[in-house]
C-alpha positions as CSV (number, residue, x, y, z in Angstrom):
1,X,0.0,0.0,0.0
2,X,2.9,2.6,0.8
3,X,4.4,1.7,-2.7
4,X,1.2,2.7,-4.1
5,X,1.0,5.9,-2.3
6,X,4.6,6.7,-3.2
7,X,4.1,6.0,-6.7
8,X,1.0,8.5,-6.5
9,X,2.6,11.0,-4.8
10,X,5.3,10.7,-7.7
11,X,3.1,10.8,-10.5
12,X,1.0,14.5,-9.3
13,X,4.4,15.9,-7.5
14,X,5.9,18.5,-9.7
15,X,6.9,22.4,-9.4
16,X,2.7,23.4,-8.6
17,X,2.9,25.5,-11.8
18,X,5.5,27.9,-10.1
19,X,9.1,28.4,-12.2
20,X,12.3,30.2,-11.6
21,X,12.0,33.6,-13.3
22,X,13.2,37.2,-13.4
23,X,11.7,40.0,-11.6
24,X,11.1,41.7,-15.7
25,X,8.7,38.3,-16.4
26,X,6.5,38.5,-12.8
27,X,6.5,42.7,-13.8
28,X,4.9,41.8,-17.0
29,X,2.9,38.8,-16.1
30,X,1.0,41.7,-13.1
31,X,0.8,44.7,-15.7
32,X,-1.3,42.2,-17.8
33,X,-3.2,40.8,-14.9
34,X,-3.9,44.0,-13.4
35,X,-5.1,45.2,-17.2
36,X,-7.6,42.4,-17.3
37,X,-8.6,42.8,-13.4
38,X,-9.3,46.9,-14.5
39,X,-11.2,46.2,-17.6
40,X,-13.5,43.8,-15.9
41,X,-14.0,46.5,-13.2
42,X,-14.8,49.0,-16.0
43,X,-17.1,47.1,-17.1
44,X,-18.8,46.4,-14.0
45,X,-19.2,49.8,-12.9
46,X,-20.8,49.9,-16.8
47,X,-23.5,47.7,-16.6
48,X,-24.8,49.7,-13.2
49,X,-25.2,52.4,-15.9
50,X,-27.8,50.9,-18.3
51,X,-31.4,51.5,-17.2
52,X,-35.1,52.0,-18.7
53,X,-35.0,55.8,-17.1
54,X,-34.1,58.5,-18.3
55,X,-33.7,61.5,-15.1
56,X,-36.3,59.2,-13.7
57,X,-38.6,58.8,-16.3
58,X,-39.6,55.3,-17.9
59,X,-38.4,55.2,-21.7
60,X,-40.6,53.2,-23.4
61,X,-38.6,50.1,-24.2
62,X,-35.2,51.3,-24.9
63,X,-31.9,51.2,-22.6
64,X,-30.3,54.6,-21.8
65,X,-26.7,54.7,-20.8
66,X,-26.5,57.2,-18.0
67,X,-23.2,59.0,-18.8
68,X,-23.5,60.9,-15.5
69,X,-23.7,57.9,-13.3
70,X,-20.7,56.5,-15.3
71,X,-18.6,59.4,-14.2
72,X,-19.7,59.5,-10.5
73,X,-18.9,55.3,-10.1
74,X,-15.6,56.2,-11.5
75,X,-14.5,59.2,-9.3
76,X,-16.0,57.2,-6.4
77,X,-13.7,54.6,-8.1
78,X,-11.0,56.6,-7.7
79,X,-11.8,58.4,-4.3
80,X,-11.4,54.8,-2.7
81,X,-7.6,54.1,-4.5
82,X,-6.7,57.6,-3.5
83,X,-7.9,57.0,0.3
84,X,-5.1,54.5,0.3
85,X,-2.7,56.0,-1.2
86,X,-0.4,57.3,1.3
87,X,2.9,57.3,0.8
88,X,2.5,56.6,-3.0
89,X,1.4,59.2,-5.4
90,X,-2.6,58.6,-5.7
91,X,-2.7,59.9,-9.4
92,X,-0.1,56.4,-9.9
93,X,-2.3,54.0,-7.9
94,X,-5.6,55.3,-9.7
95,X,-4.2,55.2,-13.2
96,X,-3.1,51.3,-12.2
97,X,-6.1,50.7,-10.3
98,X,-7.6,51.4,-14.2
99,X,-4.9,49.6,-16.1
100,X,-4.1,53.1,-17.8
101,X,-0.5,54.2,-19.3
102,X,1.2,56.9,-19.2
């Protein structure tokens, strides 16, 4: 029974997916991640933007994008990095937090 437990533990033992790499890889391997982490935000915050009402009123079977409520989720957004910022700069850590470039 050990032998087969051995051999098992053989067979699934490896590195876990982790590899020796330079500090350049895991830098670009984050920027994308954090890219992909800020779009999906965007696009969160987006879809709370997309209603039947227009200033309140019902449109009659169309969807209105509220621009306005677009802009206040994002400074909101961007309130919350900037609460956190100290002692980085909290224009850096929003454009990040948004996966923009300079």
């Amino acid at each position: 029974m050990n032998d087969n437990i051995k051999a098992g533990s053989d067979i699934h033992a490896g590195d876990g997916g982790y590899s020796i790499g330079t500090e350049e890889k895991y830098n670009e391997f984050a920027k994308g991640r954090n890219q992909s982490m800020a779009k999906m935000r965007i696009k969160e915050l987006e879809k709370q933007c997309w209603s039947h009402h227009v200033d309140g009123t019902l449109v009659d079977g169309q969807l209105h994008f509220d621009t306005h409520k677009f802009a206040e989720l994002i400074v909101q957004e961007c309130a919350k990095v900037a609460d956190i910022a100290e002692p980085y700069f909290a224009s850096d850590l929003i454009k990040q937090h948004f996966g923009v470039e300079e």
